[in-house]
N, C-alpha and C positions, 0 to 999 in steps of 0.2 A: 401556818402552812395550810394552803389550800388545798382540800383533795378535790377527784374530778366529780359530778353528779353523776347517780346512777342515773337508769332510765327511769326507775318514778318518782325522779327529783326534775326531772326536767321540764320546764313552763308552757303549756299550750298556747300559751300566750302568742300572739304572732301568727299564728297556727294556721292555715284557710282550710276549709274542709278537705281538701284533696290532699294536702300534705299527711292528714293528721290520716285519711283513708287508706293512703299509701303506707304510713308507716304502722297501721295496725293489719292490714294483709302481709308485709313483712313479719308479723310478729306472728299472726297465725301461722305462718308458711314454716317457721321455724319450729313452733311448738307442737306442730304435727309431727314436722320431723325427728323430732325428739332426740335434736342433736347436743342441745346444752345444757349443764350441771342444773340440777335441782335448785340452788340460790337463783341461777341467773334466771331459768325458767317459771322463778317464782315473780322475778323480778320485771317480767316480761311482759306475764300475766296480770300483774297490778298494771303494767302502765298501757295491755291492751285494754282494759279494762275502763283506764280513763280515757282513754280513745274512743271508746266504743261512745262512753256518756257525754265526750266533745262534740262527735258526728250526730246524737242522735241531737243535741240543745241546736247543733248548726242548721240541720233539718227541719225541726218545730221551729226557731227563727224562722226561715225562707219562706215556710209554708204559712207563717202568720202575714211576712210583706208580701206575699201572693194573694193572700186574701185581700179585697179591693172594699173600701168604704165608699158607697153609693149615697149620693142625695137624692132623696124621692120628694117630689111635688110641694110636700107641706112645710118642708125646708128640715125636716128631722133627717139621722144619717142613719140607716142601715150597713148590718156587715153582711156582703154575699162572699159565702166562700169561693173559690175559684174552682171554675168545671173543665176542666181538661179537653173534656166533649165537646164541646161549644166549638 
């Protein structure tokens, strides 16, 4: 017999940063609220939690293929971070 997964059984897998954004603002929005039981609020917590540490790996990703690898003159490659300002 198969039971259903809780919420921090369930796989980020699939996941694109905005799903995983969306559904951890949902989870704060709730736990401000302080409208459900102590298990589930526990339960919520773990899996904003893995939320949190999805969005920040999807972040550090983005910001490393942001960062551009330049060749200079002598044919060696430099890393320049990306300037915003520019």
């Amino acid at each position: 017999m198969e039971t259903a997964k809780k919420p921090t059984e369930t796989s980020l897998e699939g996941l694109s940063f905005e799903q995983a954004l969306k559904e951890l603002e949902a989870i704060v929005r709730k736990l401000e609220g302080g409208s459900g039981d102590l298990e589930a609020s526990i339960n919520d917590y773990v899996r904003g939690t893995q939320l949190k540490e999805f969005c920040q790996k999807k972040l550090a990703d983005a910001r490393l293929k942001v960062d551009s690898i330049l060749k200079i003159q002598d044919g060696n490659a430099s890393l320049q971070p990306f300037d915003a300002q520019q």
